[in-house]
NURO-826977 format. One line per field, with one value per residue: x, y, z of N, C-alpha, C in turn; residue in one letter; residue number from 1. Coordinates in Angstrom, 1 decimal. Each point is the difference from the previous one (the first is absolute). Layout:
nc1 = c(X|...)
nc2 = c(Y|...)
nc3 = c(Z|...)
cac1 = c(X|...)
cac2 = c(Y|...)
cac3 = c(Z|...)
cc1 = c(X|...)
cc2 = c(Y|...)
cc3 = c(Z|...)
aa = c(A|...)
i = c(NUM|...)
END
This chain:
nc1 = c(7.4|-1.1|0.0|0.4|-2.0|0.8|-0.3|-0.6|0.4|-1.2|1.1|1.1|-0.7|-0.2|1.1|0.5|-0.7|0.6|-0.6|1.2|0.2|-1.2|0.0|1.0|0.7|1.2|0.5|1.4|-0.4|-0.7|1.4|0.6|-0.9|0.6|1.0|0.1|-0.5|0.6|-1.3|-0.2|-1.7|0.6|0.8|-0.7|-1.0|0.8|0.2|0.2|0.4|0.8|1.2|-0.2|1.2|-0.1|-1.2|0.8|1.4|-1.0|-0.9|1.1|0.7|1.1|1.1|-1.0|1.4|-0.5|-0.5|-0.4|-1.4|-1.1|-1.1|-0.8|-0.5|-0.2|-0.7|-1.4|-0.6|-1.3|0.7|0.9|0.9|0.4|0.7|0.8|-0.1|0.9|-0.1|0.8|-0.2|1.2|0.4|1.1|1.3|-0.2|-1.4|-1.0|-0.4|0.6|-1.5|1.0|-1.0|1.2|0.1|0.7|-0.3|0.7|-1.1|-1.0|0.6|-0.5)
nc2 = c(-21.8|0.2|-0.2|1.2|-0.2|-0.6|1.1|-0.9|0.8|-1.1|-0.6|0.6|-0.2|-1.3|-0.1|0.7|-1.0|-0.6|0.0|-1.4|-0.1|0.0|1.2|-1.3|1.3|-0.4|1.1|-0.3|-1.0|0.2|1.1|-0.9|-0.5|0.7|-0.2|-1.5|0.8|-0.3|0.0|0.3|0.0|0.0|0.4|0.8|0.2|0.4|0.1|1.3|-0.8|0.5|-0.8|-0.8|1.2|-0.7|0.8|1.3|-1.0|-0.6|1.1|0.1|-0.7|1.1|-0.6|1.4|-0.2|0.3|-1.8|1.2|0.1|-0.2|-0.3|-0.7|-0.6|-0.5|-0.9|0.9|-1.0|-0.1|-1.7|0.8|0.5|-0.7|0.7|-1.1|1.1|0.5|1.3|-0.2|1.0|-0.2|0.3|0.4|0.0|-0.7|-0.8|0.6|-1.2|-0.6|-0.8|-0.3|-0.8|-0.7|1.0|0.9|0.8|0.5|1.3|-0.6|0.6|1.2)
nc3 = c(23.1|0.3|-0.7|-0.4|0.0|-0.9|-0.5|-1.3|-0.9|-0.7|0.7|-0.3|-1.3|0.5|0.6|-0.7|-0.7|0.7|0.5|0.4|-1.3|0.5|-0.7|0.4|0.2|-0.6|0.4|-0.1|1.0|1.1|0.0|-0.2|0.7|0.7|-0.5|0.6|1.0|0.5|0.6|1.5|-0.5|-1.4|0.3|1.5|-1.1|-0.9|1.8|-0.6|0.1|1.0|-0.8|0.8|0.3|1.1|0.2|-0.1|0.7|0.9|-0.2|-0.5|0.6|0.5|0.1|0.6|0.4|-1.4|0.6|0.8|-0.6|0.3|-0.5|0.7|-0.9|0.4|-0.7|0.5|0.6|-1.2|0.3|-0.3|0.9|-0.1|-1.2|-0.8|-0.8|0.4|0.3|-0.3|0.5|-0.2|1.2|0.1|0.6|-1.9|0.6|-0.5|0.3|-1.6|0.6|-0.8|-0.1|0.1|-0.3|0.8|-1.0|-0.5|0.4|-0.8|-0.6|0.1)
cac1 = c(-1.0|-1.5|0.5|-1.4|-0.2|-0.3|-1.2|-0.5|-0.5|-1.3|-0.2|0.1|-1.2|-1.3|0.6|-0.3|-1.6|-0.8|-0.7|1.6|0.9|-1.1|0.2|1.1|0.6|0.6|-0.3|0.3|-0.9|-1.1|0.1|0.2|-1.5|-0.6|0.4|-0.8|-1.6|-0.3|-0.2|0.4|-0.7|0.4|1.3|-0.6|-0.9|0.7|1.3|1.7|1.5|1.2|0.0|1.1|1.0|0.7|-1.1|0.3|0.6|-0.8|-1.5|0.5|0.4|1.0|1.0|0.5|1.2|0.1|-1.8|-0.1|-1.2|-0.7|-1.5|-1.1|-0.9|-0.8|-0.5|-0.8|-0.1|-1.2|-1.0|0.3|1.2|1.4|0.5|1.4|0.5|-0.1|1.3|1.2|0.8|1.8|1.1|1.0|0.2|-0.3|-1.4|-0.9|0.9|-1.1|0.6|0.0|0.7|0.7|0.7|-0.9|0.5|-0.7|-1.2|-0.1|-0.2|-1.2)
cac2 = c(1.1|-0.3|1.0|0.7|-0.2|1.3|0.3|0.6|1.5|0.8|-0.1|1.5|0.8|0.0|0.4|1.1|0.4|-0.2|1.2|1.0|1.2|1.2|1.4|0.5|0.0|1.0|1.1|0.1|-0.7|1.0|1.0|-1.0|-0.3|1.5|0.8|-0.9|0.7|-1.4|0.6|-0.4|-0.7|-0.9|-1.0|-0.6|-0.9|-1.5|-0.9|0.1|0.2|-0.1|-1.2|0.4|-1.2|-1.0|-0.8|-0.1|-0.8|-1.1|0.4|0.3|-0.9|0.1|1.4|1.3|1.1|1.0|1.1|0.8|-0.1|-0.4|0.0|-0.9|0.3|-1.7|-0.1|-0.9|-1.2|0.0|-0.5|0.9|-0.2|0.6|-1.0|0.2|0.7|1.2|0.6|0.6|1.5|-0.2|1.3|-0.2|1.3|0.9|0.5|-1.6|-1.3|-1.2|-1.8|-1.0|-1.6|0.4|1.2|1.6|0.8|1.4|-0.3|0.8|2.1|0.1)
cac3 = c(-0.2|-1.3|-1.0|-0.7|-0.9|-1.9|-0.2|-0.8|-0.3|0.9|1.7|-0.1|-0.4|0.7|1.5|-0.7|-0.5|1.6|0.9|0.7|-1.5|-0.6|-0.3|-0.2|-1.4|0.4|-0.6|-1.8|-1.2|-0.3|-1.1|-1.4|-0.1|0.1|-1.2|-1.4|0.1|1.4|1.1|0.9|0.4|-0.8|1.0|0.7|-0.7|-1.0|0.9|-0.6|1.2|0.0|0.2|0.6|-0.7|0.5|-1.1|-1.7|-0.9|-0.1|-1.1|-1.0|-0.3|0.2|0.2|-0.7|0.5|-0.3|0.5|1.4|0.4|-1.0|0.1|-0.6|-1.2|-0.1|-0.4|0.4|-0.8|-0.6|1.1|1.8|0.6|-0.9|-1.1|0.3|-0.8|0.7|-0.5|1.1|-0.5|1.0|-0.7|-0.1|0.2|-0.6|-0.2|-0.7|-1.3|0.0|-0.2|-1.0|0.5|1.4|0.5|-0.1|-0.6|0.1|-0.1|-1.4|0.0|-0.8)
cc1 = c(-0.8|0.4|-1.8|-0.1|-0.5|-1.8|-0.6|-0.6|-1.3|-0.3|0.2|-0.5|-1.3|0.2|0.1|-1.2|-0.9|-0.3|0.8|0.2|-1.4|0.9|1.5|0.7|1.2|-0.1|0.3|-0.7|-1.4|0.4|-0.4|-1.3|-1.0|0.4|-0.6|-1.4|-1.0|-0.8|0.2|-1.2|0.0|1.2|-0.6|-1.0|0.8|1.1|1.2|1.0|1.0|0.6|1.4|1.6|-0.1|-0.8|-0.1|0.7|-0.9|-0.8|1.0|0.3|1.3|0.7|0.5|0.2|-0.1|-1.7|0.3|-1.2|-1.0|-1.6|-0.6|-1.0|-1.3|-1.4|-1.4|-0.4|-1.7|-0.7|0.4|1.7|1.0|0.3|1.2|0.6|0.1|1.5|0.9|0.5|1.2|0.3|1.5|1.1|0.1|-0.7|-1.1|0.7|-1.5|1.0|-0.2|0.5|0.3|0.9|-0.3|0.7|-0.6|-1.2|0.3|-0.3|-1.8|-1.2)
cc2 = c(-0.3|1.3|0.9|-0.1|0.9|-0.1|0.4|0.9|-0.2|0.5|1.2|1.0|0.1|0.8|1.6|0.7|0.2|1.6|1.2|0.7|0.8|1.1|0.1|0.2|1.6|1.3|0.0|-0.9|0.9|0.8|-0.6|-0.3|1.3|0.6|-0.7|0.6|-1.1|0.9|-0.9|-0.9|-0.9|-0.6|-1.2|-1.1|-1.2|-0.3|0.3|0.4|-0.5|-1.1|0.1|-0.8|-1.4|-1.1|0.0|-0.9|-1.0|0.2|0.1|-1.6|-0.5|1.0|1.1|1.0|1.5|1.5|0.4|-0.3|-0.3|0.7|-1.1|0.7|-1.1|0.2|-0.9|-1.0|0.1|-0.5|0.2|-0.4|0.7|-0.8|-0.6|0.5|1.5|0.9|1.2|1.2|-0.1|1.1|-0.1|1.5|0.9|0.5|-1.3|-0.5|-0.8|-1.4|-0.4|-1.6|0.3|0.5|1.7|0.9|1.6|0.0|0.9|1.4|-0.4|0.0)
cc3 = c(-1.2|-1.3|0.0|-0.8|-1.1|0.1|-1.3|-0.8|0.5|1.3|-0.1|0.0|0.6|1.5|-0.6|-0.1|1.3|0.7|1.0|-0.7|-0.5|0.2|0.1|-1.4|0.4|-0.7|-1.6|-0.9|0.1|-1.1|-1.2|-0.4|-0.7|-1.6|-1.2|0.0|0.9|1.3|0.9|0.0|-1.0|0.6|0.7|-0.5|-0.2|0.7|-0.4|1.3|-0.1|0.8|1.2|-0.3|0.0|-1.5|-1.8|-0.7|0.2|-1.1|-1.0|-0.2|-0.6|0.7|-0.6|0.4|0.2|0.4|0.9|0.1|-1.3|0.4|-0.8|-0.7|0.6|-1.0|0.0|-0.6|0.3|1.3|1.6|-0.1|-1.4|-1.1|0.5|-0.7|0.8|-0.7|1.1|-0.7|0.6|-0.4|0.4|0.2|-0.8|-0.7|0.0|-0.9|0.0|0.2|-1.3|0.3|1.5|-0.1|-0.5|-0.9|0.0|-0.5|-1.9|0.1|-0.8|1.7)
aa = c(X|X|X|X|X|X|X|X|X|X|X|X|X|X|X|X|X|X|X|X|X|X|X|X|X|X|X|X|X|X|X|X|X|X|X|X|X|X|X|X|X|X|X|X|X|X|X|X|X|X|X|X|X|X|X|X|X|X|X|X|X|X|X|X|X|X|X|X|X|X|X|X|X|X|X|X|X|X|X|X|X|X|X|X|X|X|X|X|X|X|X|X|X|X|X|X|X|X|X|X|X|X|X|X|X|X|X|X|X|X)
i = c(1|2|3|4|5|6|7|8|9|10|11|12|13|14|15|16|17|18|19|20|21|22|23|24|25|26|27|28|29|30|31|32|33|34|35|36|37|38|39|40|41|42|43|44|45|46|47|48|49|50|51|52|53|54|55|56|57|58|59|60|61|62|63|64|65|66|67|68|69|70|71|72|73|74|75|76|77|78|79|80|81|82|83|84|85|86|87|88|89|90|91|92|93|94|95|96|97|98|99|100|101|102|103|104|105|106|107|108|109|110)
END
């Protein structure tokens, strides 16, 4: 049997960034969006969605156990498409966490 093939974080992101994932985003992450003072047509503008499991330990670029779900941040790039610099909101069953390096900790109070 041909093994599968691993797929590099851009691949990810870009299969993400793609037109299938326009407006998806799950509800808690909407709330989340919403409280930072995020509208739905600023959502929709800047491609923020929701990443689906299977796809966070790839864009993270490890294994982390402890995410349930995440949202993409991506960041436009001046001469069209995307930077490779993008950011991931994870949250975890005990709330938002941040990534530091590779691995997830509680998100900072404040």
């Amino acid at each position: 049997m041909k093994p599968s093939k691993v797929y590099a974080p851009h691949e990810h992101f870009d299969f993400l960034m793609s037109c299938l994932f326009d407006g998806v985003l799950a509800e808690d992450h909407r709330v989340d969006l919403h409280q930072s003072g995020l509208t739905d047509a600023t959502i929709g503008v800047q491609k923020i969605r929701s990443v689906p499991p299977a796809m966070i330990d790839p864009l993270l670029g490890f294994r982390a156990t402890t995410v349930r779900s995440a949202y993409v941040i991506p960041f436009a790039h001046p001469a069209g498409g995307w930077m490779d610099h993008v950011k991931l909101k994870v949250f975890t069953d005990e709330g938002a966490a941040d990534v530091r390096g590779n691995h997830v900790e509680a998100a900072a109070e404040g």
